[in-house]
TORKOL-4160 file (C-alpha; in steps of 0.2 Angstrom, whole numbers, padded with zeros to 4 digits, m for minus):
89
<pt num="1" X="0000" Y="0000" Z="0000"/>
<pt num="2" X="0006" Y="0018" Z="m0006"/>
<pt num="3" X="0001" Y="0034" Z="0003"/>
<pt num="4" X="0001" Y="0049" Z="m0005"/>
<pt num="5" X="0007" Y="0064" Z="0006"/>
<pt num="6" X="0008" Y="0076" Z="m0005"/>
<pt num="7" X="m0009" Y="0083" Z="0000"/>
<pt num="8" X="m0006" Y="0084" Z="0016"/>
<pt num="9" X="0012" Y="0091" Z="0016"/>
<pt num="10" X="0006" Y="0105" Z="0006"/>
<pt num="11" X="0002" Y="0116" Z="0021"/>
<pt num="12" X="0015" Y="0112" Z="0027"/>
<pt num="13" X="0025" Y="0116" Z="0013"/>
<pt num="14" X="0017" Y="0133" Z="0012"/>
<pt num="15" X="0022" Y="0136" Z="0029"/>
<pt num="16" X="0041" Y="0133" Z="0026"/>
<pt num="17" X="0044" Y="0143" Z="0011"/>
<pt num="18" X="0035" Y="0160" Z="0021"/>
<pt num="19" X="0046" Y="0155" Z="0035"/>
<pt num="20" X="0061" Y="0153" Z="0023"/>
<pt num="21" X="0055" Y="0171" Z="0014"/>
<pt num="22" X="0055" Y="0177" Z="0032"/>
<pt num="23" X="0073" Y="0174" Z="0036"/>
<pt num="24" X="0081" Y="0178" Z="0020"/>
<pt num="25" X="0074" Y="0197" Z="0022"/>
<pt num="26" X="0080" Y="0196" Z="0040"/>
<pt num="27" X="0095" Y="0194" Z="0033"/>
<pt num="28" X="0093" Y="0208" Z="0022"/>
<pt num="29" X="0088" Y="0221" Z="0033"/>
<pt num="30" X="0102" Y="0215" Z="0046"/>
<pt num="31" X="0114" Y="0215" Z="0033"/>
<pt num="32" X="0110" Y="0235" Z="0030"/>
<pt num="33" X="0111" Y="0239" Z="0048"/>
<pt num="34" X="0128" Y="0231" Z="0048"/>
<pt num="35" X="0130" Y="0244" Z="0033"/>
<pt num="36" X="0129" Y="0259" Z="0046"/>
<pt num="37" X="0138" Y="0267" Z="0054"/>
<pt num="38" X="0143" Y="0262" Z="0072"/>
<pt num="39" X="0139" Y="0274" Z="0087"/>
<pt num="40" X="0156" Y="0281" Z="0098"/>
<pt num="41" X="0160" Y="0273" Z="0111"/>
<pt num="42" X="0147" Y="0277" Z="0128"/>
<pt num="43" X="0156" Y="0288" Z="0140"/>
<pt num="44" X="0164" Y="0280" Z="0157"/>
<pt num="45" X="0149" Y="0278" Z="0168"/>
<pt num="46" X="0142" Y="0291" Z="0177"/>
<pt num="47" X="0150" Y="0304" Z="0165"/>
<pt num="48" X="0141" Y="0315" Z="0154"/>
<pt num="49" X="0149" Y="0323" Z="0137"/>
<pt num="50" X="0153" Y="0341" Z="0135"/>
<pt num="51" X="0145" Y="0339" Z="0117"/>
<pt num="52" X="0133" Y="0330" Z="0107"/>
<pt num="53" X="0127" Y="0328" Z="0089"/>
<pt num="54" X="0110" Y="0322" Z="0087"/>
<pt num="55" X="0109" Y="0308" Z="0073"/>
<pt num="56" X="0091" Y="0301" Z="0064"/>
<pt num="57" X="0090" Y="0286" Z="0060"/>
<pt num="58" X="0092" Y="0286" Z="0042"/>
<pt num="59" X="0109" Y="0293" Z="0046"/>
<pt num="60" X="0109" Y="0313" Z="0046"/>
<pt num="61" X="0112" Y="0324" Z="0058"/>
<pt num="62" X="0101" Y="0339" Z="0066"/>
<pt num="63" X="0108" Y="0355" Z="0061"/>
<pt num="64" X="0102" Y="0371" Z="0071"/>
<pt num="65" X="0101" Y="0385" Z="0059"/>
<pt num="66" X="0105" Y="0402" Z="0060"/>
<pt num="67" X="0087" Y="0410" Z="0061"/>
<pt num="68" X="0080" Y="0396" Z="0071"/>
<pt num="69" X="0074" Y="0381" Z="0059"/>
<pt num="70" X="0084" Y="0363" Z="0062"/>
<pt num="71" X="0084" Y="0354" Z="0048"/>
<pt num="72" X="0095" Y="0336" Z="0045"/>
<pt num="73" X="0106" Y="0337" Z="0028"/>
<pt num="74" X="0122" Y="0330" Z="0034"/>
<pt num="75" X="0132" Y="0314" Z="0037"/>
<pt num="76" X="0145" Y="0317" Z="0047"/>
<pt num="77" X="0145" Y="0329" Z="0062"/>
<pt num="78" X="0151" Y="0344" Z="0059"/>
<pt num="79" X="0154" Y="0361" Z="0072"/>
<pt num="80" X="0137" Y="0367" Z="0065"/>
<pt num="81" X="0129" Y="0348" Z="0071"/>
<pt num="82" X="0137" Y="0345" Z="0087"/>
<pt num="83" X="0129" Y="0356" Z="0104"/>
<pt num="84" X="0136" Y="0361" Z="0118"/>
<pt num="85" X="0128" Y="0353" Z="0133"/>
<pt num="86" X="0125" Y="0365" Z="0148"/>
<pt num="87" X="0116" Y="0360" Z="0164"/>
<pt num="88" X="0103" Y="0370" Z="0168"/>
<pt num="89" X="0097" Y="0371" Z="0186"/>
């Protein structure tokens, strides 16, 4: 006696290759975050930097403007990206 399987492997199947379409563009994406660029290093614990750049996440950086509009048109932080931190009591 043969069985047939195929019909009920079908599902199945259909399952596998969505879940085999799943990890190939997970790959993908994870190959393009590997594409950016990394972060500097985090500051020693408990220590706060003297200045900042603010970064989106497509990669450009906030620039303040000289009559008041911020805009993000750069990729690498330049003197006119990077802000002075000052506490403020």
């Amino acid at each position: 006696m043969v069985i047939d399987l195929g019909p009920a492997l079908k599902p199945l199947v259909s399952r596998l290759k969505a879940l085999e379409d799943l990890v190939a563009a997970q790959a993908d994406e994870i190959t393009e975050l590997k594409k950016r660029p990394t972060a500097s290093p985090a500051p020693a614990a408990g220590a706060f930097p003297k200045k900042i750049a603010l970064k989106t996440d497509h990669g450009t950086y906030l620039t303040a403007e000289p009559d008041g509009r911020v805009t993000n048109r750069e990729d690498h932080a330049a003197s006119w990206q990077t802000l002075k931190v000052e506490a403020v009591d």
